[in-house]
N, CA, C and O atoms as a CHARMM CRD file, in Angstrom:
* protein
*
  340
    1    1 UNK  N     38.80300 -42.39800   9.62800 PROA 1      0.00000
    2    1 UNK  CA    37.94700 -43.56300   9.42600 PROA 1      0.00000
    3    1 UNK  C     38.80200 -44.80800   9.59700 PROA 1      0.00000
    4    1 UNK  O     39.77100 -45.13000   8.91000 PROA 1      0.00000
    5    2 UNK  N     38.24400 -45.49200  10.69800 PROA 2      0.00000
    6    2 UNK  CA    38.89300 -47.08700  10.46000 PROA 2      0.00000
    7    2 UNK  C     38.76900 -47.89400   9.37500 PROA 2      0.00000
    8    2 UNK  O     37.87200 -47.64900   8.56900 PROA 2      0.00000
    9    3 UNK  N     39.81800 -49.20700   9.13100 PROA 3      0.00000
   10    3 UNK  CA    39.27400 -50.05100   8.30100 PROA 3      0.00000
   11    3 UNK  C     38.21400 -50.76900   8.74200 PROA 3      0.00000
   12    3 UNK  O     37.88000 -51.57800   7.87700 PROA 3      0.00000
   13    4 UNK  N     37.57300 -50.82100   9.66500 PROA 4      0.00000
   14    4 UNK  CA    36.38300 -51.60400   9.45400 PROA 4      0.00000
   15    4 UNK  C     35.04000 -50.63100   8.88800 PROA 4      0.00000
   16    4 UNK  O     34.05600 -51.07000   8.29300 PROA 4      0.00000
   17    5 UNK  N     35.24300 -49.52900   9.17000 PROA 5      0.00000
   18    5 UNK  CA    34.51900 -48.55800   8.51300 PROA 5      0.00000
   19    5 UNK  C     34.42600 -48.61300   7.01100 PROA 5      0.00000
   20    5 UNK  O     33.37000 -48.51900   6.38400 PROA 5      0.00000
   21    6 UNK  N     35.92800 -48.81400   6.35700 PROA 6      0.00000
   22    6 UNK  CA    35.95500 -48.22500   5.22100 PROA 6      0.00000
   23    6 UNK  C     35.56800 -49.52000   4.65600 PROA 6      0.00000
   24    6 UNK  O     34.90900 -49.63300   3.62200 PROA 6      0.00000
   25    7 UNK  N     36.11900 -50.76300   5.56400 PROA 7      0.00000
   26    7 UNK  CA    35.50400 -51.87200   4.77500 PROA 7      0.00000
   27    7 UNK  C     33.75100 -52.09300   4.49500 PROA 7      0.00000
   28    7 UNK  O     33.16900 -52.50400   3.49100 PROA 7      0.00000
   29    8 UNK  N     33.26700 -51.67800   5.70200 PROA 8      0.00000
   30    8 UNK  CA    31.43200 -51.66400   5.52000 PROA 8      0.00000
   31    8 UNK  C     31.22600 -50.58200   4.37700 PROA 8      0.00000
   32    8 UNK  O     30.04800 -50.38400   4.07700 PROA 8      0.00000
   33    9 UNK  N     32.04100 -49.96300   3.79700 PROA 9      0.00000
   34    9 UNK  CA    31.44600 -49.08100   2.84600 PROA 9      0.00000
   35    9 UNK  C     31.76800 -49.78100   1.28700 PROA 9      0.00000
   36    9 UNK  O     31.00200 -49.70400   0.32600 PROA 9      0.00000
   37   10 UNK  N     33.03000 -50.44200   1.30300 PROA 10     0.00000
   38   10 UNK  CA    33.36100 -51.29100   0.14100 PROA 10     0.00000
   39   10 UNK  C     32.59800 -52.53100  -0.15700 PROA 10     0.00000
   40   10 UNK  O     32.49800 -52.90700  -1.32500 PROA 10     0.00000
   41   11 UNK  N     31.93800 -53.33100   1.02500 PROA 11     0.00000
   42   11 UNK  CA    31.65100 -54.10600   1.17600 PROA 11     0.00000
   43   11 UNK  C     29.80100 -53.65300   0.45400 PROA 11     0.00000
   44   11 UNK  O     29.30100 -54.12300  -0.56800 PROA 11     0.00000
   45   12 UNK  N     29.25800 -52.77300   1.28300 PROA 12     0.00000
   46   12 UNK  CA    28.20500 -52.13100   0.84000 PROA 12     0.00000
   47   12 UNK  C     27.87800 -51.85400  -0.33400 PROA 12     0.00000
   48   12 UNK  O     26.74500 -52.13100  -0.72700 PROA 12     0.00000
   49   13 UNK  N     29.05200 -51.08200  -1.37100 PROA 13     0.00000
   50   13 UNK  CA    29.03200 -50.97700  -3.02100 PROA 13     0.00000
   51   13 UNK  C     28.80800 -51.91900  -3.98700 PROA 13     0.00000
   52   13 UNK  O     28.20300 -51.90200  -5.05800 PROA 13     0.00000
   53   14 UNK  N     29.82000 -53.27600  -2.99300 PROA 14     0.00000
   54   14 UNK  CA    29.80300 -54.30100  -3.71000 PROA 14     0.00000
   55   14 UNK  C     28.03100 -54.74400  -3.92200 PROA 14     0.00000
   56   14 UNK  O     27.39000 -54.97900  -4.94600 PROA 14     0.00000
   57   15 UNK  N     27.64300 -54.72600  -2.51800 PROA 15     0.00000
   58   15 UNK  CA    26.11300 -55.22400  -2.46800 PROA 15     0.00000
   59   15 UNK  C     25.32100 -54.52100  -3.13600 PROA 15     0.00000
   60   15 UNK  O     24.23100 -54.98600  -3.47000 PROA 15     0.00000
   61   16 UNK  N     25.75300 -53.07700  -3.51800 PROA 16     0.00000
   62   16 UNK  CA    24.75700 -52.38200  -4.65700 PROA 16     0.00000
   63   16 UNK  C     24.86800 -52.89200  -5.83300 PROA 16     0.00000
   64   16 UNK  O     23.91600 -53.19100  -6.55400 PROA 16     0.00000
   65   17 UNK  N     25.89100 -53.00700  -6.06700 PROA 17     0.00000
   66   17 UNK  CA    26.64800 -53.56200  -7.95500 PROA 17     0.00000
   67   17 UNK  C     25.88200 -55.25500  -8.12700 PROA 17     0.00000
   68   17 UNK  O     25.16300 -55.55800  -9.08000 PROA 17     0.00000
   69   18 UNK  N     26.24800 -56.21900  -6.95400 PROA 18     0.00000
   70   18 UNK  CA    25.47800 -56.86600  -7.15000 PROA 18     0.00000
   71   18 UNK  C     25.41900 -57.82800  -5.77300 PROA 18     0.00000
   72   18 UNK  O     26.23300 -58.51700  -5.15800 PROA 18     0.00000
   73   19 UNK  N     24.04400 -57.49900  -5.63900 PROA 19     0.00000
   74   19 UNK  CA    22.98100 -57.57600  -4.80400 PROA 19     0.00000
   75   19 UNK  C     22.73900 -59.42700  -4.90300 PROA 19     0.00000
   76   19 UNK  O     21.91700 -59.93200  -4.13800 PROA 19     0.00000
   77   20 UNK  N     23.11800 -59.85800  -5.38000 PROA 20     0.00000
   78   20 UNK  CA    22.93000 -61.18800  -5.69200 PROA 20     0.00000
   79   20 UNK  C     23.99400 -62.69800  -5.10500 PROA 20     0.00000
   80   20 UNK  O     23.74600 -63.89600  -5.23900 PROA 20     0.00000
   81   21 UNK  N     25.36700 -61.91800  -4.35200 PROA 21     0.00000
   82   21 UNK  CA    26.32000 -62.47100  -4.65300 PROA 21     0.00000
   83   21 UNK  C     26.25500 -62.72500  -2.90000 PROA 21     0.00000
   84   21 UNK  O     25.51000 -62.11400  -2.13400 PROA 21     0.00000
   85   22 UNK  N     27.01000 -63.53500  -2.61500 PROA 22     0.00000
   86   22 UNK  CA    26.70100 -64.02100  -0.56400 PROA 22     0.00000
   87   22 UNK  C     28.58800 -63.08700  -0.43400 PROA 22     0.00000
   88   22 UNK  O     29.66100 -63.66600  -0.60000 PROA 22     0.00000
   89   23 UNK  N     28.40600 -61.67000  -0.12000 PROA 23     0.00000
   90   23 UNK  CA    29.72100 -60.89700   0.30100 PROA 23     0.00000
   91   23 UNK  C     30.08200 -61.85300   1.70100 PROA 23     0.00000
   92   23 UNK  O     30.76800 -61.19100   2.48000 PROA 23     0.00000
   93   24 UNK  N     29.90300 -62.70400   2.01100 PROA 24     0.00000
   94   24 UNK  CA    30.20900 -62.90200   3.48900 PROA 24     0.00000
   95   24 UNK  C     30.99500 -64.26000   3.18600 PROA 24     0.00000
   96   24 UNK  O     31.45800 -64.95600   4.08900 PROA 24     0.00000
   97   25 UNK  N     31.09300 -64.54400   1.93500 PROA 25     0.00000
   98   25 UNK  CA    31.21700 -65.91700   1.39800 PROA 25     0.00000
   99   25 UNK  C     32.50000 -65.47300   0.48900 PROA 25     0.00000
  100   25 UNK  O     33.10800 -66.25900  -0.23800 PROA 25     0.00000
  101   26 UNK  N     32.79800 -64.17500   0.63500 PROA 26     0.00000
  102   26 UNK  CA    34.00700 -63.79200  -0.71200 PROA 26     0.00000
  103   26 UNK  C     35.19700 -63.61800   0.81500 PROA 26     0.00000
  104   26 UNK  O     35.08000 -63.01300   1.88100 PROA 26     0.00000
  105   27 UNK  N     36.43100 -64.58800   0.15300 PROA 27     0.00000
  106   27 UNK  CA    37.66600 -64.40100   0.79100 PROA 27     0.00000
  107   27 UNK  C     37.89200 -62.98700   0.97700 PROA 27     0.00000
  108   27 UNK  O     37.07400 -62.32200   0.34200 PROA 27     0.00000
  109   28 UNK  N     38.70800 -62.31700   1.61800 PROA 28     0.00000
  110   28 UNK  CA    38.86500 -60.81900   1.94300 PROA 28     0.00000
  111   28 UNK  C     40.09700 -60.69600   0.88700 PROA 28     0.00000
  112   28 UNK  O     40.24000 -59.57100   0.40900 PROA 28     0.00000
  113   29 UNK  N     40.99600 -61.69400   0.46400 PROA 29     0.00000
  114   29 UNK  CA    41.71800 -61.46300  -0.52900 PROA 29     0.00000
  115   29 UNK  C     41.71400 -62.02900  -2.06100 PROA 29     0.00000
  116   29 UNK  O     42.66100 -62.24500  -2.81700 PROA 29     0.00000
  117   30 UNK  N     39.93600 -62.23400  -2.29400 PROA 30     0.00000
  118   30 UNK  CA    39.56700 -63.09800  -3.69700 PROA 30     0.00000
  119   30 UNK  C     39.55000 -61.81600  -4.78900 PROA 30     0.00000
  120   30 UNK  O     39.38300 -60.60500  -4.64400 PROA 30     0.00000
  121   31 UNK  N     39.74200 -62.47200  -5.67200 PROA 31     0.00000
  122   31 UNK  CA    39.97800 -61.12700  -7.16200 PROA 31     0.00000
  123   31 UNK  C     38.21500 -61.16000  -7.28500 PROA 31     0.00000
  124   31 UNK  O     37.43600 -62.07100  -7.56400 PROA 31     0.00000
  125   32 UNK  N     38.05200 -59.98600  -7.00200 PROA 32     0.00000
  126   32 UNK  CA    36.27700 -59.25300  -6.66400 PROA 32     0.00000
  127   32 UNK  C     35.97600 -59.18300  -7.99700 PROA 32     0.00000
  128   32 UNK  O     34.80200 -59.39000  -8.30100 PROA 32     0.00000
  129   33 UNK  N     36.99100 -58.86700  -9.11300 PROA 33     0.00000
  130   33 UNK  CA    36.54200 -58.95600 -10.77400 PROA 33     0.00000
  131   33 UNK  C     36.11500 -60.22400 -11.39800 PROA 33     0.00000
  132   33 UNK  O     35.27500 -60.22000 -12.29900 PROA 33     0.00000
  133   34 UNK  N     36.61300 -61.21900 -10.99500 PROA 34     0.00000
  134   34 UNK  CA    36.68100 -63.09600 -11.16500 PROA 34     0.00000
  135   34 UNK  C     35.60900 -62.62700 -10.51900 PROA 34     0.00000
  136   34 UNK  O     34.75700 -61.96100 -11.10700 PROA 34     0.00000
  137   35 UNK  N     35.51200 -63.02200  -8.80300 PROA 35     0.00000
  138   35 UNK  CA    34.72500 -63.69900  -8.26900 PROA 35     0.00000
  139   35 UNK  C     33.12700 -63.21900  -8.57000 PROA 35     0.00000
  140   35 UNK  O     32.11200 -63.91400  -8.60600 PROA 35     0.00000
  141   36 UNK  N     33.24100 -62.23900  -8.70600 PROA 36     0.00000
  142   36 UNK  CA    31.67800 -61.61200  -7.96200 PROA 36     0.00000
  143   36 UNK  C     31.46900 -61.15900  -9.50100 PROA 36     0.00000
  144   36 UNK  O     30.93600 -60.06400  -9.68100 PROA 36     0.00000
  145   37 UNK  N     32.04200 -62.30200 -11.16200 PROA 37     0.00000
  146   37 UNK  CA    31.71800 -61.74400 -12.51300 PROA 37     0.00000
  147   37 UNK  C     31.86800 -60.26600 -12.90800 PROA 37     0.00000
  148   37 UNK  O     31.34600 -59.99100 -13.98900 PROA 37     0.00000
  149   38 UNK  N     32.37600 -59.41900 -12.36400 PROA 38     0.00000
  150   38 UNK  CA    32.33800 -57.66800 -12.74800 PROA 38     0.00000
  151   38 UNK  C     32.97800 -57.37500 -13.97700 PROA 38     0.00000
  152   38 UNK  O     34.18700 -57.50300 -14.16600 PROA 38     0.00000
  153   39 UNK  N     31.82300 -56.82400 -15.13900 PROA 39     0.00000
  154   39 UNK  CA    32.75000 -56.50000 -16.00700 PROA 39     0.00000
  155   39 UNK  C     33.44600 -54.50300 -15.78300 PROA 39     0.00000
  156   39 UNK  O     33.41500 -53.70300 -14.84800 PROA 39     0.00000
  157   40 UNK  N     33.83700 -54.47100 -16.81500 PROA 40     0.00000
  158   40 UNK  CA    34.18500 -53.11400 -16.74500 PROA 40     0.00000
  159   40 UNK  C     33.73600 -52.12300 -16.02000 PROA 40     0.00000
  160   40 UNK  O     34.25200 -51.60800 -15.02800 PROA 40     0.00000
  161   41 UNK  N     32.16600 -51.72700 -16.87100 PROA 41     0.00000
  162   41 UNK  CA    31.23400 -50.87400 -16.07300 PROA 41     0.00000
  163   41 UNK  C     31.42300 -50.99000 -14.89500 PROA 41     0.00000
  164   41 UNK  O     32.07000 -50.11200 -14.32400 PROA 41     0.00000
  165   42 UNK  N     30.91200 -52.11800 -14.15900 PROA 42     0.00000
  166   42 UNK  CA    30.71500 -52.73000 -13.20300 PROA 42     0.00000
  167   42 UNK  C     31.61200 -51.81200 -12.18700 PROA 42     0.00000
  168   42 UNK  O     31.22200 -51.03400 -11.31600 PROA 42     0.00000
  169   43 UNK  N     32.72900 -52.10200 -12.52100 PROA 43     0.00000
  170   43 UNK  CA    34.28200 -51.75700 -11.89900 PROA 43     0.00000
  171   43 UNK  C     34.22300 -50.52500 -11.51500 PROA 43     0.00000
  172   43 UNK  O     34.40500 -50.16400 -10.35200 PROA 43     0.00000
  173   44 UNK  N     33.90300 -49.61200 -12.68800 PROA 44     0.00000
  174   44 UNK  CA    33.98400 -48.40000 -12.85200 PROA 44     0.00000
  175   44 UNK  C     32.83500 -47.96200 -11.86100 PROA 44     0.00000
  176   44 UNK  O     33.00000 -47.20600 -10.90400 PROA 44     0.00000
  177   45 UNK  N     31.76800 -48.49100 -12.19700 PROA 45     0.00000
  178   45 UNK  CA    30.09700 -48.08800 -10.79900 PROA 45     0.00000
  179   45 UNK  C     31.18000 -48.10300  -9.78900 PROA 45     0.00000
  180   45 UNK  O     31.34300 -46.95000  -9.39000 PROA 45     0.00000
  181   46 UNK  N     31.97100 -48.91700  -9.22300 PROA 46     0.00000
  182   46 UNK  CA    32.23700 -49.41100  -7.64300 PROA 46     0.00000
  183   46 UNK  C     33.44100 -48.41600  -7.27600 PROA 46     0.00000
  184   46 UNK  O     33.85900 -48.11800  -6.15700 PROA 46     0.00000
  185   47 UNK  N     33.83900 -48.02900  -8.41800 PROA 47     0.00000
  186   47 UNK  CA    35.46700 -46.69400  -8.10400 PROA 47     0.00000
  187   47 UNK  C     34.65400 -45.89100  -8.10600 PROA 47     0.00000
  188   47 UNK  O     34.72400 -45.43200  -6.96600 PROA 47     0.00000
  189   48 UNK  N     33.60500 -45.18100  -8.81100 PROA 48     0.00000
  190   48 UNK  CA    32.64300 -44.02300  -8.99300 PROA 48     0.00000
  191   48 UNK  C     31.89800 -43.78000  -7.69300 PROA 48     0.00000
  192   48 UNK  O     31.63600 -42.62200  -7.36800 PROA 48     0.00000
  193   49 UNK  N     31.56600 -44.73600  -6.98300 PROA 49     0.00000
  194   49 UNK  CA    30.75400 -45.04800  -5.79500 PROA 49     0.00000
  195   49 UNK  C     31.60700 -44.87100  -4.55400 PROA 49     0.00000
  196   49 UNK  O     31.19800 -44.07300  -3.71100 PROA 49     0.00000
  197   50 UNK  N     33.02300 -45.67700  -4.28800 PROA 50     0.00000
  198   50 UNK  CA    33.23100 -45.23800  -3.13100 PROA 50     0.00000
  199   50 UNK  C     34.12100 -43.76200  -3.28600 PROA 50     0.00000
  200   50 UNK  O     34.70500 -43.37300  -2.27500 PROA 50     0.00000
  201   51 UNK  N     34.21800 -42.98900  -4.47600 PROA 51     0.00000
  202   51 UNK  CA    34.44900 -42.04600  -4.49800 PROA 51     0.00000
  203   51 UNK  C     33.73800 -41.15900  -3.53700 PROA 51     0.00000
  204   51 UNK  O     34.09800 -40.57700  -2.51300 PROA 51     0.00000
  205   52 UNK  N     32.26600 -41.26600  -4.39400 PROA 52     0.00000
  206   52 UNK  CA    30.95000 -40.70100  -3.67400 PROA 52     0.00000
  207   52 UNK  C     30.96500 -40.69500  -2.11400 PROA 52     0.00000
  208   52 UNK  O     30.87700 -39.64600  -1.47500 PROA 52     0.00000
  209   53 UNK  N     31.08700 -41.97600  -1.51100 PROA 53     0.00000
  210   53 UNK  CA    30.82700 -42.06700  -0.16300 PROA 53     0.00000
  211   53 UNK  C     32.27200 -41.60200   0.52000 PROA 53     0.00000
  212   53 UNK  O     32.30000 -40.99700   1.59100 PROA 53     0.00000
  213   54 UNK  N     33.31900 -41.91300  -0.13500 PROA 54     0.00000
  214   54 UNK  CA    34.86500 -41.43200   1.00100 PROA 54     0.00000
  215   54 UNK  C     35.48800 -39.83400   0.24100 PROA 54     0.00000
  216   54 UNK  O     36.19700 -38.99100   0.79100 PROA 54     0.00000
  217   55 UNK  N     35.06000 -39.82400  -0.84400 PROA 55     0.00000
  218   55 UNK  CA    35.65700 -38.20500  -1.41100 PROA 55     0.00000
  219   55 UNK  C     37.33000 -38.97000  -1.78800 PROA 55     0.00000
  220   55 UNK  O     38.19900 -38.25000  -2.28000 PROA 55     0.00000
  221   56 UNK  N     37.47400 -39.71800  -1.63900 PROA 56     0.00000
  222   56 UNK  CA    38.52200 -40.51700  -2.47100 PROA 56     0.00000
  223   56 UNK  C     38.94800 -40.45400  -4.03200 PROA 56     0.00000
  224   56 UNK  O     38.08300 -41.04600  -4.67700 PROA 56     0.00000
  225   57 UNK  N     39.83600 -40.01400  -4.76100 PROA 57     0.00000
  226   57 UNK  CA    40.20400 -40.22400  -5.61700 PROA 57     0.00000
  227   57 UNK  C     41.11200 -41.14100  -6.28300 PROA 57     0.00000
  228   57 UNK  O     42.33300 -41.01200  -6.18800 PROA 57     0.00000
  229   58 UNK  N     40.39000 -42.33700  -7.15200 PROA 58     0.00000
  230   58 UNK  CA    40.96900 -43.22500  -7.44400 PROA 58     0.00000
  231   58 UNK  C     41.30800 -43.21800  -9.29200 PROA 58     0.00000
  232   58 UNK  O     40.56800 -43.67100 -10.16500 PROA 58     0.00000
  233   59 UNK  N     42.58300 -42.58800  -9.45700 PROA 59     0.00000
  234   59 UNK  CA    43.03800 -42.57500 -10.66500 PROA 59     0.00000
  235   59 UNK  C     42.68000 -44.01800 -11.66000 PROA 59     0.00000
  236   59 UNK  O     42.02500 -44.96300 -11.22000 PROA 59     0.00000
  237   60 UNK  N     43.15500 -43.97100 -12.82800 PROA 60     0.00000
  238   60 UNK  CA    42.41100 -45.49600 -13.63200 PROA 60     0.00000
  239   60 UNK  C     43.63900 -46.56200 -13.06600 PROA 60     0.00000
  240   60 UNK  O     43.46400 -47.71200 -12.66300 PROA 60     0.00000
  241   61 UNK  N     45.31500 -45.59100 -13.19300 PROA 61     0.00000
  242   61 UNK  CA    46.48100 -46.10000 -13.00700 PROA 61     0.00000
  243   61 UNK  C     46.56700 -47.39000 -11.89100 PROA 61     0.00000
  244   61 UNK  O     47.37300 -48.32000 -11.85000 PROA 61     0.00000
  245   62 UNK  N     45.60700 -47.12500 -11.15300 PROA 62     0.00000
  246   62 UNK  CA    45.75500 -47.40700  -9.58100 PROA 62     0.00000
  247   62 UNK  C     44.55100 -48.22500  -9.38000 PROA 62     0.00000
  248   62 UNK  O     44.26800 -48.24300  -8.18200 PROA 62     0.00000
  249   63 UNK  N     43.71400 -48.92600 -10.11500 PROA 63     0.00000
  250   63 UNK  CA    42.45500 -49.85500 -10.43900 PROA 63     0.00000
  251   63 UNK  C     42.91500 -51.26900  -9.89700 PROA 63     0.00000
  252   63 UNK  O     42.30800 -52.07600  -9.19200 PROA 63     0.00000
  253   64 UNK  N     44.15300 -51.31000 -10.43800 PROA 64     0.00000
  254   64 UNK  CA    44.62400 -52.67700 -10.32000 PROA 64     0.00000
  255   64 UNK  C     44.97200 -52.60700  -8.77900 PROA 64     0.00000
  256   64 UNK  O     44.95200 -53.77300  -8.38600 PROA 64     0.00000
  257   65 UNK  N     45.19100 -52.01100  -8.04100 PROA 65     0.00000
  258   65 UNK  CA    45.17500 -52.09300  -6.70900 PROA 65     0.00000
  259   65 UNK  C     44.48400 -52.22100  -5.83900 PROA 65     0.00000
  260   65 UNK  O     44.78200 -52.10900  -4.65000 PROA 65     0.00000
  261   66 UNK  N     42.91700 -52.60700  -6.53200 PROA 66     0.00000
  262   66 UNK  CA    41.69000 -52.48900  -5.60700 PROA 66     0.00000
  263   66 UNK  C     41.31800 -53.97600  -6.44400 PROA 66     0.00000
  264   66 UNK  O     40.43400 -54.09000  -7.29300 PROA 66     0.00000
  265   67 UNK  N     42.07800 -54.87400  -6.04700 PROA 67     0.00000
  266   67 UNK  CA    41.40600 -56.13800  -6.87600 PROA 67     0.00000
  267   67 UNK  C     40.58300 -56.80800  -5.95000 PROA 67     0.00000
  268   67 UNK  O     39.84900 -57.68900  -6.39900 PROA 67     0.00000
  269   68 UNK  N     40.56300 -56.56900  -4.77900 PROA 68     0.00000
  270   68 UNK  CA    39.81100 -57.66600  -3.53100 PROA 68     0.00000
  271   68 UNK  C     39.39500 -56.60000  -2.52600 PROA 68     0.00000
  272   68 UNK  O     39.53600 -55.38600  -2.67400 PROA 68     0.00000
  273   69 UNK  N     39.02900 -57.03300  -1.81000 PROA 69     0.00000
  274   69 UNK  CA    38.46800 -56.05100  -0.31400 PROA 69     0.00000
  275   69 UNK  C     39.60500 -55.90800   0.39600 PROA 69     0.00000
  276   69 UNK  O     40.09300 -54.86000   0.81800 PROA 69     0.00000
  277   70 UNK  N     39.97300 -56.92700   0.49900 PROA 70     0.00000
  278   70 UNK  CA    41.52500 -56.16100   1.38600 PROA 70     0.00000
  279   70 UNK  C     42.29300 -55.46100   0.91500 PROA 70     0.00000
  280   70 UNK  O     42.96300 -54.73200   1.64700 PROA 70     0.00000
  281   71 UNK  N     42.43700 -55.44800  -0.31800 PROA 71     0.00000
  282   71 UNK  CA    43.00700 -54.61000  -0.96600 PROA 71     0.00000
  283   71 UNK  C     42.64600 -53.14000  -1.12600 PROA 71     0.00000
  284   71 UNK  O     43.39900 -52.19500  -0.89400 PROA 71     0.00000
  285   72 UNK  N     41.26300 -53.07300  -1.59600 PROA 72     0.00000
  286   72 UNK  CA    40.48900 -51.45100  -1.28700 PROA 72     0.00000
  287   72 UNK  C     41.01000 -50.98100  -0.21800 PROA 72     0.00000
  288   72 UNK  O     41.78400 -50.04100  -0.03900 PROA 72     0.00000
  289   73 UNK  N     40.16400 -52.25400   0.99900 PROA 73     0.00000
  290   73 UNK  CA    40.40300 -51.37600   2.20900 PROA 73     0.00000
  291   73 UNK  C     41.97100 -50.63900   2.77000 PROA 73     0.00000
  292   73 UNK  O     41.89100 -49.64800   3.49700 PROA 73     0.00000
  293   74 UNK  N     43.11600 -51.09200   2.45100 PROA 74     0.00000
  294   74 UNK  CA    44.74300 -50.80500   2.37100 PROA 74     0.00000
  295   74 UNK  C     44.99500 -49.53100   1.83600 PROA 74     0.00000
  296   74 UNK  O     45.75000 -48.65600   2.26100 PROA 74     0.00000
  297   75 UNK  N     43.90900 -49.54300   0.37000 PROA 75     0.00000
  298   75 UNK  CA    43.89900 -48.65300  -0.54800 PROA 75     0.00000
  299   75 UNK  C     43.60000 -47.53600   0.19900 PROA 75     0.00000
  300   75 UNK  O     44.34200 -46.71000   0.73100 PROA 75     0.00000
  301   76 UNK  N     41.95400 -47.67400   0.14200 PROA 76     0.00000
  302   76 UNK  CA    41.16900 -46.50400   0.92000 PROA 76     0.00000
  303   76 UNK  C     41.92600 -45.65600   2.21200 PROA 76     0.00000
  304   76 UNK  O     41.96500 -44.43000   2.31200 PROA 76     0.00000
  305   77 UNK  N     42.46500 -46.56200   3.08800 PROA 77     0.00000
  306   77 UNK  CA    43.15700 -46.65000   4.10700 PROA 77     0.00000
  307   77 UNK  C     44.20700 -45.46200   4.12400 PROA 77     0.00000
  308   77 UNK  O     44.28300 -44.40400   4.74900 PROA 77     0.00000
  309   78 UNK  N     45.07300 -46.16400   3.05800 PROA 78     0.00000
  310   78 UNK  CA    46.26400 -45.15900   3.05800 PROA 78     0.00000
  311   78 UNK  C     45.82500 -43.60900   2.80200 PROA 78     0.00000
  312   78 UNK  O     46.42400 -42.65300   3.29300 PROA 78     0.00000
  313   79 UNK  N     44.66100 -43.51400   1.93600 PROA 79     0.00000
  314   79 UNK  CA    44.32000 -42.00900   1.14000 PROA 79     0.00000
  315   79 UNK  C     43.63500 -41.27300   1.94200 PROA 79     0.00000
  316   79 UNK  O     43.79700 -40.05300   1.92600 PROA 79     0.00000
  317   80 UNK  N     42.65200 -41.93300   2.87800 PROA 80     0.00000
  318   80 UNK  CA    41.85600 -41.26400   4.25600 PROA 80     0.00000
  319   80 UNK  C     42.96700 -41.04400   5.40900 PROA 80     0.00000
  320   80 UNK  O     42.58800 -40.60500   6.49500 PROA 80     0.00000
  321   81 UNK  N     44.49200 -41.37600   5.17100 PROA 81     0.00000
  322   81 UNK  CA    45.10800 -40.92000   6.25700 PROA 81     0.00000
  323   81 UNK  C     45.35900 -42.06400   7.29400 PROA 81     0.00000
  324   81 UNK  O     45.62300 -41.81200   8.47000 PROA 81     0.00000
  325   82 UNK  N     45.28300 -43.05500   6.90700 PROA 82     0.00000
  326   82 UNK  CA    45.67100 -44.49700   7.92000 PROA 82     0.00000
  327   82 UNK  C     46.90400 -44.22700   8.31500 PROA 82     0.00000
  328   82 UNK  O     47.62500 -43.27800   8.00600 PROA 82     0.00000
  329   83 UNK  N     47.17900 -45.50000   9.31600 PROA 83     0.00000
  330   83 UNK  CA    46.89400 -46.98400   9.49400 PROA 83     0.00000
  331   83 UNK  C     45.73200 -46.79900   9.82700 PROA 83     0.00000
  332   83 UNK  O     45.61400 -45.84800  10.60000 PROA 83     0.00000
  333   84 UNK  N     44.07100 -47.72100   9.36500 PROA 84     0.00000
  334   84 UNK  CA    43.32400 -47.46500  10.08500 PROA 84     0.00000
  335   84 UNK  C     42.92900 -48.64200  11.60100 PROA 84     0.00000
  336   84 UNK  O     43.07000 -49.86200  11.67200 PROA 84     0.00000
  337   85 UNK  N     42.58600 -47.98700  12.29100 PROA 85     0.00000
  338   85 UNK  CA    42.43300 -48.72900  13.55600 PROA 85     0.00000
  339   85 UNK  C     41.87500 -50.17600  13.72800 PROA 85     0.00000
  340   85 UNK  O     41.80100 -50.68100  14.84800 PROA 85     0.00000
């Protein structure tokens, strides 16, 4: 999977969690917890979720590494077997 793949899928979760927020308007490196208000739960829906869609396992240790979209996507990236294209 490319990163632009994995990004339409991070990007997508976000729009489930909340549906309210302009994703096209969030920097690719803004803190997604600040910006887009996420509390805990929240957090946890969006690790639980792209679990679901990539079969990804994202330990709690390793949370802090998914603070922005570019960051997921790096994340995701490396665990699906990147660099992605």
């Amino acid at each position: 999977m490319n990163d632009d793949a994995i990004r339409d899928v991070v990007v997508g979760v976000l729009h489930e969690i909340a549906p309210e927020v302009d994703l096209d308007a969030l920097p690719g490196e803004a803190d997604m917890r600040e910006e887009l208000e996420l509390d805990s739960m929240d957090f946890l829906n969006f690790v639980t979720a792209l679990h679901e869609r990539l079969g990804v396992d994202v330990p709690e240790r390793d949370y802090p590494l998914l603070g922005s979209i570019d960051a997921c996507v790096r994340y995701l990236s490396d665990r699906l077997g990147g660099p992605g294209e």
